[in-house]
N, CA, C and O atoms as a GROMACS GRO file, in nm:
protein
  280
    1UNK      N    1   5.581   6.204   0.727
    1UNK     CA    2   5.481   6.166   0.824
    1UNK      C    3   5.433   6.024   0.791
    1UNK      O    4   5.392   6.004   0.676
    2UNK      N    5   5.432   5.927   0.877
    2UNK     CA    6   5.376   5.852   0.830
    2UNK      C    7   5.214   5.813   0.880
    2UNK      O    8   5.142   5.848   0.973
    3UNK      N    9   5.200   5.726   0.767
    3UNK     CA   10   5.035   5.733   0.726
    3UNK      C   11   4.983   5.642   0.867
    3UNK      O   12   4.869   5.671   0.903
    4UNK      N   13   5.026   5.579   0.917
    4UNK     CA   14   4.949   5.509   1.109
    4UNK      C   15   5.068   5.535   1.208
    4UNK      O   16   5.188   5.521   1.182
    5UNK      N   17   5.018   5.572   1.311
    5UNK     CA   18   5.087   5.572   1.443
    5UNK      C   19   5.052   5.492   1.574
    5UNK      O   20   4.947   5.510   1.636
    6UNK      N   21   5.137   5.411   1.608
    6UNK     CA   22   5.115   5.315   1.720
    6UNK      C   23   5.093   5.426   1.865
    6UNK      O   24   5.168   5.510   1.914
    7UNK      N   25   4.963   5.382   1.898
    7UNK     CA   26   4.945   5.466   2.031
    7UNK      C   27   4.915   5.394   2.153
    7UNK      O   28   4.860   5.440   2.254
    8UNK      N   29   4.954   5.284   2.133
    8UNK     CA   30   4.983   5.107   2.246
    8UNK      C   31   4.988   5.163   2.340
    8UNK      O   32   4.908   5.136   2.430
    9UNK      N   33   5.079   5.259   2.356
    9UNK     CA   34   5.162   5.252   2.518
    9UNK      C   35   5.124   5.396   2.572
    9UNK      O   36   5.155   5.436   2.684
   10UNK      N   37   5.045   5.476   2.467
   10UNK     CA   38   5.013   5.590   2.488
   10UNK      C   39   4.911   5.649   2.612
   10UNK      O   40   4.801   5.595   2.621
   11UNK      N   41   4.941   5.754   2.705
   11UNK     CA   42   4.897   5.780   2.825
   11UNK      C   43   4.818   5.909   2.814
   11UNK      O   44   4.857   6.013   2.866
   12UNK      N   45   4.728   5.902   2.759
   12UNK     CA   46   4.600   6.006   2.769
   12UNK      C   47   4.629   6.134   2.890
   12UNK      O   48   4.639   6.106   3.009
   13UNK      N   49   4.636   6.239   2.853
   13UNK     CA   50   4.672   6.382   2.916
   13UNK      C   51   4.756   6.340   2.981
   13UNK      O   52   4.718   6.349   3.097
   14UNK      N   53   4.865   6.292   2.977
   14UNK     CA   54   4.993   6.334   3.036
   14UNK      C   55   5.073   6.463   3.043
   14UNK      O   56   5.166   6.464   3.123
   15UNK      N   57   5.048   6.583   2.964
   15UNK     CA   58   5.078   6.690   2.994
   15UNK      C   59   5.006   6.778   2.976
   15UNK      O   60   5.031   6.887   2.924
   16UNK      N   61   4.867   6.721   3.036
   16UNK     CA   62   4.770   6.813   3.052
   16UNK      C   63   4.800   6.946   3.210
   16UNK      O   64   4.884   6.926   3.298
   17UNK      N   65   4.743   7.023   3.208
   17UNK     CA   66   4.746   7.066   3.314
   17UNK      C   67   4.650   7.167   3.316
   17UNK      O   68   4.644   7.258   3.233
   18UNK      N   69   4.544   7.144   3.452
   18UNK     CA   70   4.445   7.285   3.483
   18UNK      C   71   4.446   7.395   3.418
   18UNK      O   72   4.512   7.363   3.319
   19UNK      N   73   4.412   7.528   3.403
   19UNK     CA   74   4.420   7.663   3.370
   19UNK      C   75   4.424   7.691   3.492
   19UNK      O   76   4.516   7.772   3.506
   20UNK      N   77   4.371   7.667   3.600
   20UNK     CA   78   4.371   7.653   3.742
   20UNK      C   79   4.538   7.705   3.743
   20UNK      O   80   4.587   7.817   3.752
   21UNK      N   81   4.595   7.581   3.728
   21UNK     CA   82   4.740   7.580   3.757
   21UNK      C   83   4.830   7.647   3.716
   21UNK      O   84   4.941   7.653   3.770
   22UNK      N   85   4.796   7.710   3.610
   22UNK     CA   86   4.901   7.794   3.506
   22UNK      C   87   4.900   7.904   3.593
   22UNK      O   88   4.801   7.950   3.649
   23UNK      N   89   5.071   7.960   3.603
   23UNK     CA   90   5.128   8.064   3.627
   23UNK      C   91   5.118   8.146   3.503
   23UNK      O   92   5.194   8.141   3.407
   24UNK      N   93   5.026   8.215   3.518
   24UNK     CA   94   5.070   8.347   3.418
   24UNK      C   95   5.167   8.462   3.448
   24UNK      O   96   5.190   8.480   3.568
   25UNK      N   97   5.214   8.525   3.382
   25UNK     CA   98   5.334   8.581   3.397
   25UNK      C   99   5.244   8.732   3.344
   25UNK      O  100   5.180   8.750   3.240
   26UNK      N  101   5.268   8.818   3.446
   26UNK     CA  102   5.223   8.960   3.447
   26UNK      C  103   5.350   9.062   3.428
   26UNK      O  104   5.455   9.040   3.489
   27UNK      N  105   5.338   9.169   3.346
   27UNK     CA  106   5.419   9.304   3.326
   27UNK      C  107   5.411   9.404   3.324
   27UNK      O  108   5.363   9.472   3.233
   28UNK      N  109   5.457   9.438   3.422
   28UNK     CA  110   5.484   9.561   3.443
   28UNK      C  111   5.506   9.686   3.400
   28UNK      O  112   5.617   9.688   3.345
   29UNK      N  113   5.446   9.806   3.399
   29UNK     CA  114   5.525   9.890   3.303
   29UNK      C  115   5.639   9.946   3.388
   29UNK      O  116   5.640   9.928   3.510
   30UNK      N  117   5.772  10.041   3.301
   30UNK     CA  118   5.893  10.035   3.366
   30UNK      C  119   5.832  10.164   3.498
   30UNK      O  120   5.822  10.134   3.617
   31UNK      N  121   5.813  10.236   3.470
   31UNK     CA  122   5.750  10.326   3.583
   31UNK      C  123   5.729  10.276   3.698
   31UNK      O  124   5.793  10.296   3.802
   32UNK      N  125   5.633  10.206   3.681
   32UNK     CA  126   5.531  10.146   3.803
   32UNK      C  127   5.623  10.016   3.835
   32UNK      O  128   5.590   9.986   3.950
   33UNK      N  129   5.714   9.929   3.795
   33UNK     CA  130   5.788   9.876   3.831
   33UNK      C  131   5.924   9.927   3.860
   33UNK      O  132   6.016   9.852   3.828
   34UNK      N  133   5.953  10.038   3.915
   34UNK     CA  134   6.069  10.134   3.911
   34UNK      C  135   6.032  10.195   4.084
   34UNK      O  136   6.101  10.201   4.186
   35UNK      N  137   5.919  10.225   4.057
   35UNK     CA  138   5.875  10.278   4.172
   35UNK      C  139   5.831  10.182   4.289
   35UNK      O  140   5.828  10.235   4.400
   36UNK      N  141   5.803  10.074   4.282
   36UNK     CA  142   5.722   9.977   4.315
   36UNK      C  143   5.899   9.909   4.424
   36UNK      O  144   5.908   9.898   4.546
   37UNK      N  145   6.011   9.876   4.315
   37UNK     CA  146   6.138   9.852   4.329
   37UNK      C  147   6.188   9.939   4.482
   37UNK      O  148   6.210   9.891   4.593
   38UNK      N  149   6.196  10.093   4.434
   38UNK     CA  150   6.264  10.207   4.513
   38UNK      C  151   6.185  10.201   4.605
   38UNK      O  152   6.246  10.233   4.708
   39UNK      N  153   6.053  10.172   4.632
   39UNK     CA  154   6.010  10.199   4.786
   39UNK      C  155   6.054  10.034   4.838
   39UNK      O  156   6.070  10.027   4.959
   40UNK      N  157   6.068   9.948   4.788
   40UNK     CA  158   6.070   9.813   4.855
   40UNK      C  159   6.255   9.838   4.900
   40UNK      O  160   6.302   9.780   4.998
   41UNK      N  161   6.345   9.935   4.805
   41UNK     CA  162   6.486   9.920   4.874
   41UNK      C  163   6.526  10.023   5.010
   41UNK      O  164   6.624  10.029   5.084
   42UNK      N  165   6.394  10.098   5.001
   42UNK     CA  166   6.406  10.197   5.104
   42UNK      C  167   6.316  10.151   5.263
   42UNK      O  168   6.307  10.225   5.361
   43UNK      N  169   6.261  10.020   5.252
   43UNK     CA  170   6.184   9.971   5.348
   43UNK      C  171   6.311   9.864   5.418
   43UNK      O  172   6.380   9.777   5.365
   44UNK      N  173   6.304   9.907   5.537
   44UNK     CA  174   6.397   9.811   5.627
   44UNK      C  175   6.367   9.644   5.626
   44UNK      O  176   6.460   9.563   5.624
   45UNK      N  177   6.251   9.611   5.629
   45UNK     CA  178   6.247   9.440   5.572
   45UNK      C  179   6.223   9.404   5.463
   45UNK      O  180   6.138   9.478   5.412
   46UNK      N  181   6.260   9.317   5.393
   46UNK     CA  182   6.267   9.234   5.281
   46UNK      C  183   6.112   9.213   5.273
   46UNK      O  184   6.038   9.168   5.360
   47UNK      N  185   6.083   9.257   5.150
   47UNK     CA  186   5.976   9.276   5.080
   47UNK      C  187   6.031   9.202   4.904
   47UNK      O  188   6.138   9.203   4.843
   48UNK      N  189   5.893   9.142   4.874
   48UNK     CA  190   5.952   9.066   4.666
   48UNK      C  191   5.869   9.164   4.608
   48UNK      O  192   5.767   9.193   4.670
   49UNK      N  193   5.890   9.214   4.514
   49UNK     CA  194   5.780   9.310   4.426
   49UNK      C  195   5.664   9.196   4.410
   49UNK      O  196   5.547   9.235   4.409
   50UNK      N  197   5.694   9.054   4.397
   50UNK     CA  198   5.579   8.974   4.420
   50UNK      C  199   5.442   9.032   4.523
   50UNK      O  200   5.327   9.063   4.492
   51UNK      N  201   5.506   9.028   4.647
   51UNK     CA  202   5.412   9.058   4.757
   51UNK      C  203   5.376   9.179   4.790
   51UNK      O  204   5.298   9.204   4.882
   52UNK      N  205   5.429   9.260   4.722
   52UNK     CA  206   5.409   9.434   4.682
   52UNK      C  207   5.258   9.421   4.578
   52UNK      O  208   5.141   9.453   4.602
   53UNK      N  209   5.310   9.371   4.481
   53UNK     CA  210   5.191   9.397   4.439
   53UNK      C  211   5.100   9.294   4.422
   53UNK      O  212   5.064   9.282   4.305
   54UNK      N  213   5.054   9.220   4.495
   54UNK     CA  214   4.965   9.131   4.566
   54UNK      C  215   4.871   9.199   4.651
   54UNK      O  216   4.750   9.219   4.649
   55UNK      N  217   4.988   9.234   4.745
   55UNK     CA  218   4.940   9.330   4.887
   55UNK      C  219   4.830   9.466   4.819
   55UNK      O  220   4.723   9.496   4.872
   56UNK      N  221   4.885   9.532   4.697
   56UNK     CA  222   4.825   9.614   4.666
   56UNK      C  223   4.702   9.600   4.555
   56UNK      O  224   4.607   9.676   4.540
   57UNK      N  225   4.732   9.489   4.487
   57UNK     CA  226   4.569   9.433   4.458
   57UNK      C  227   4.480   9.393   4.598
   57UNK      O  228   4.385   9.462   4.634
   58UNK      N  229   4.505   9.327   4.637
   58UNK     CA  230   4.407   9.303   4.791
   58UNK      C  231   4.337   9.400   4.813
   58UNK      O  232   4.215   9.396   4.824
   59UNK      N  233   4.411   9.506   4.824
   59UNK     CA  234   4.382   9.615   4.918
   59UNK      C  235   4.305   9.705   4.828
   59UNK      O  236   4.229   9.789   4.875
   60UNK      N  237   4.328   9.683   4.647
   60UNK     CA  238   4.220   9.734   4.595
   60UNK      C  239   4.104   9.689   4.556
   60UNK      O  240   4.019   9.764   4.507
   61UNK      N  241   4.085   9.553   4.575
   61UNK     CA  242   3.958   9.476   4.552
   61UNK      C  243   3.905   9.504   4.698
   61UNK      O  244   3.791   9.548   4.705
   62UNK      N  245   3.976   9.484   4.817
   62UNK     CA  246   3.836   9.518   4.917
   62UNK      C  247   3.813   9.680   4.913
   62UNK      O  248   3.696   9.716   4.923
   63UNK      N  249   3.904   9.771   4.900
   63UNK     CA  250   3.803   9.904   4.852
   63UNK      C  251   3.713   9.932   4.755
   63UNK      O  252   3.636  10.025   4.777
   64UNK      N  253   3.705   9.860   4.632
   64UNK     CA  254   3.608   9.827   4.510
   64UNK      C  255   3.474   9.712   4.603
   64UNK      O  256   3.357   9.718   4.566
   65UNK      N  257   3.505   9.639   4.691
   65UNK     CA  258   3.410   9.560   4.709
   65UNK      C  259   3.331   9.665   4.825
   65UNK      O  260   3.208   9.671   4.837
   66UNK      N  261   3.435   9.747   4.908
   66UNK     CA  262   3.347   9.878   4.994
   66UNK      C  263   3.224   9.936   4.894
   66UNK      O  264   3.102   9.948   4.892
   67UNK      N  265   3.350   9.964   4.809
   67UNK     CA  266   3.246  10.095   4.745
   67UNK      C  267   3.132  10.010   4.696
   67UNK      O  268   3.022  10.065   4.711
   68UNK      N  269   3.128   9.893   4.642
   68UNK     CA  270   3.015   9.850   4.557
   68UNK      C  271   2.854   9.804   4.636
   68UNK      O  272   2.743   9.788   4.585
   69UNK      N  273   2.890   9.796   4.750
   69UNK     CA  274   2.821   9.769   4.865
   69UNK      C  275   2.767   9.900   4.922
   69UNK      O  276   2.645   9.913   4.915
   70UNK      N  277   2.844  10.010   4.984
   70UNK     CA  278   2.792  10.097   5.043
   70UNK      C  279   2.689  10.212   4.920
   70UNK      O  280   2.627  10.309   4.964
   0.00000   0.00000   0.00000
């Protein structure tokens, strides 16, 4: 290592990036991604397990936001 480093040309957060921005990567257990799979190959349009389970968080935050209200 040496003892000084030239930082002349150096560009402050250049590979910074948001937390905003970060893709986190979610997993599945094999079950619930098994099942999740078999109903999307048995549905006549093209469905991504992406939008499967998107669709099915949605749909459980506005029943959690029902219940928390009523």
């Amino acid at each position: 290592m040496k003892k000084e480093y030239d930082f002349t040309n150096a560009e402050q957060g250049k590979f910074y990036t948001p937390i905003e921005e970060i893709e986190i990567p979610i997993y599945l257990d094999n079950d619930i991604k098994n099942y999740l799979l078999q109903n999307i190959k048995e549905k006549t349009q093209d469905f991504s397990l992406n939008e499967i389970v998107n669709s099915l968080l949605k749909k459980d935050i506005e029943i959690s936001q029902k219940l928390a209200i009523g």
